[in-house]
N, C-alpha and C positions, 0 to 999 in steps of 0.2 A: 369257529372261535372268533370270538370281538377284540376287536384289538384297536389300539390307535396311539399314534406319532406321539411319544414325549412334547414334543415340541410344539405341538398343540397345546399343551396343558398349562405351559412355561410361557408363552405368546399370550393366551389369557389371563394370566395373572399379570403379566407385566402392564396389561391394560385394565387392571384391579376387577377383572371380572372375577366369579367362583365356578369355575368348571362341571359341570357333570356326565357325566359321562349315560348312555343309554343303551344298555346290551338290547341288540334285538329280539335275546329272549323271552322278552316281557312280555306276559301272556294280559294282560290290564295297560299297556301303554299311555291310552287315554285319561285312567283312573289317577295309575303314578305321575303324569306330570300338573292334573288338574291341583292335585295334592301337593306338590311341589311349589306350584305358583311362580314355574319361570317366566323370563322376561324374553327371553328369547332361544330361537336355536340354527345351529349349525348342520347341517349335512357336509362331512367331510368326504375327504377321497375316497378309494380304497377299490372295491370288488368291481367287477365287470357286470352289466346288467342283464338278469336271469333272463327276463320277460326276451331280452332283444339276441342274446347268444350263448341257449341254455348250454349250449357242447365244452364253453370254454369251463378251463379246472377252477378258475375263481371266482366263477357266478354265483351268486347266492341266492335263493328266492328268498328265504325268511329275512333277509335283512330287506332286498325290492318289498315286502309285502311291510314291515314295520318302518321301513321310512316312508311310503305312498299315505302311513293312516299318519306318520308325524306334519307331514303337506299339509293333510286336510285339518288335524287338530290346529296348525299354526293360523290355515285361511278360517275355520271357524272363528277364531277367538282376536282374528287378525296382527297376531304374535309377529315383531320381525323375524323371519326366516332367512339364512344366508346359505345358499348352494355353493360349495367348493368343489371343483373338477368334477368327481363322481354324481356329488348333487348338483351341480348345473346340468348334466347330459342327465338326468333322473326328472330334472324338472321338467323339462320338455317333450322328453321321450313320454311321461307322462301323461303331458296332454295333447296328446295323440301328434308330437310331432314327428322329425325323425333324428337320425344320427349318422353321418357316414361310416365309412368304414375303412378302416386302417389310412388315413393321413398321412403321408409323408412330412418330416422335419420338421414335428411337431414335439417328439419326445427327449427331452435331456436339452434342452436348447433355453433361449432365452427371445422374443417380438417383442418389438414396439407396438403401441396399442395405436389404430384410426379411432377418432370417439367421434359418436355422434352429437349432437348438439346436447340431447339428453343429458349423453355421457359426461359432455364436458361440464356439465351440471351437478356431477358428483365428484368426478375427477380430477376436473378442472383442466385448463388448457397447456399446462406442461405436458413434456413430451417423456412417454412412462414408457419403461423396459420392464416386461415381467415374465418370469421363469414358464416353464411350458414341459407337462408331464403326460402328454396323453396321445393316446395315436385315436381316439374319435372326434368326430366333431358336425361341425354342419356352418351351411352358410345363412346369412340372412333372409335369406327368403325361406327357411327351412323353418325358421321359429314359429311354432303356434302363436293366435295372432291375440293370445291372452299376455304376451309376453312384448316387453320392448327394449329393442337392439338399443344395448350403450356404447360396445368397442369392438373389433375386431382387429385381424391381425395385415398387415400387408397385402396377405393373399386371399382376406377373405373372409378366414373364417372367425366363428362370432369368441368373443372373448369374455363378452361379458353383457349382461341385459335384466332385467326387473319386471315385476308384473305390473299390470297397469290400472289394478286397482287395490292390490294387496301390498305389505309392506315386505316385499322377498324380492333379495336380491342374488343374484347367480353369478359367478364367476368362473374362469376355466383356470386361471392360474394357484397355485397352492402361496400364502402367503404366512405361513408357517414352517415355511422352506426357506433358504438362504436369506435376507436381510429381512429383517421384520418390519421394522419403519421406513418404508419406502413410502415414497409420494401416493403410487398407486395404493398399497396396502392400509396408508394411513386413512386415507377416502372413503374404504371402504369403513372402517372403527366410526367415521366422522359423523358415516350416513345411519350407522345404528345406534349413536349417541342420537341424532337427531329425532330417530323415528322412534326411539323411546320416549324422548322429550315431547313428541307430539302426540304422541299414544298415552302416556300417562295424566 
């Protein structure tokens, strides 16, 4: 079953986008958004990834196999792409990197971001707290090397990184969750007004 957070939907409007939502049932994926003509897409939270731990109850392969062809339509057409929690660990586990496994106090909690010089290029040099929903993850050196590290957390691990020739940017924190305008959150809207503005 597809499903996804109200507050997703509420969070893009209040940024005057128009939502659409994309059941993984779609047996045409490619067809129905070429014919849409969106500007951009999200990979939100949600399932545990089939490919990496079929045993768990909320693995899904057909969504792993209809967001892996949304990756490649976005890098085809070079669409901005935004990874959220599940789609940042989906981006990389993708290409061929890895993922740890069960992280300690990493779930229900809230880190401050270390950015990298990159990072501080989107996020800029304030100093940003952001919510944390996931017990996987990986460190820097763990990111395939198609990918470049922007934030991590205190201890480590990656929080947040973009590709380095496509317009897809990956984050681990949910900001659709608790304050919506936050510095961090807001950077991220900033950098997909921008990269619209330079893709269009």
């Amino acid at each position: 079953m597809d499903c996804l957070a109200q507050s997703w939907v509420n969070l893009l409007e209040s940024l005057n986008y128009c939502p659409i939502l994309l059941p993984a049932s779609l047996s045409e994926s490619e067809d129905y958004l070429t014919q849409l003509q969106i500007d951009a897409l999200i990979l939100s939270g949600g399932n545990s990834i089939a490919d990496r731990t079929p045993v768990l109850a909320d693995a899904d392969p057909q969504r792993d196999a209809h967001e892996k062809g949304l990756i490649n339509f976005c890098k085809k057409r070079k669409l901005p792409l935004i990874g959220i929690c599940r789609g940042f660990q989906l981006l990389n586990f993708t290409s061929s990197g890895q993922l740890l496994h069960a992280i300690k106090n990493h779930a229900g909690c809230n880190h401050k971001l270390v950015l990298s010089k990159s990072g501080k290029d989107i996020f800029g040099d304030a100093v940003h707290e952001v919510n944390s929903y996931h017990n996987l993850g990986l460190y820097v050196e763990q990111l395939h090397e198609e990918w470049e590290f922007l934030a991590k957390t205190e201890d480590g691990i990656v929080e947040a990184f973009k590709h380095s020739s496509y317009p897809i940017l990956a984050i681990q924190w949910h900001p659709e969750r608790d304050e919506w305008h936050t510095p961090a959150n807001t950077a991220i809207w900033n950098w997909l007004e921008n990269t619209l503005d330079t893709e269009s």
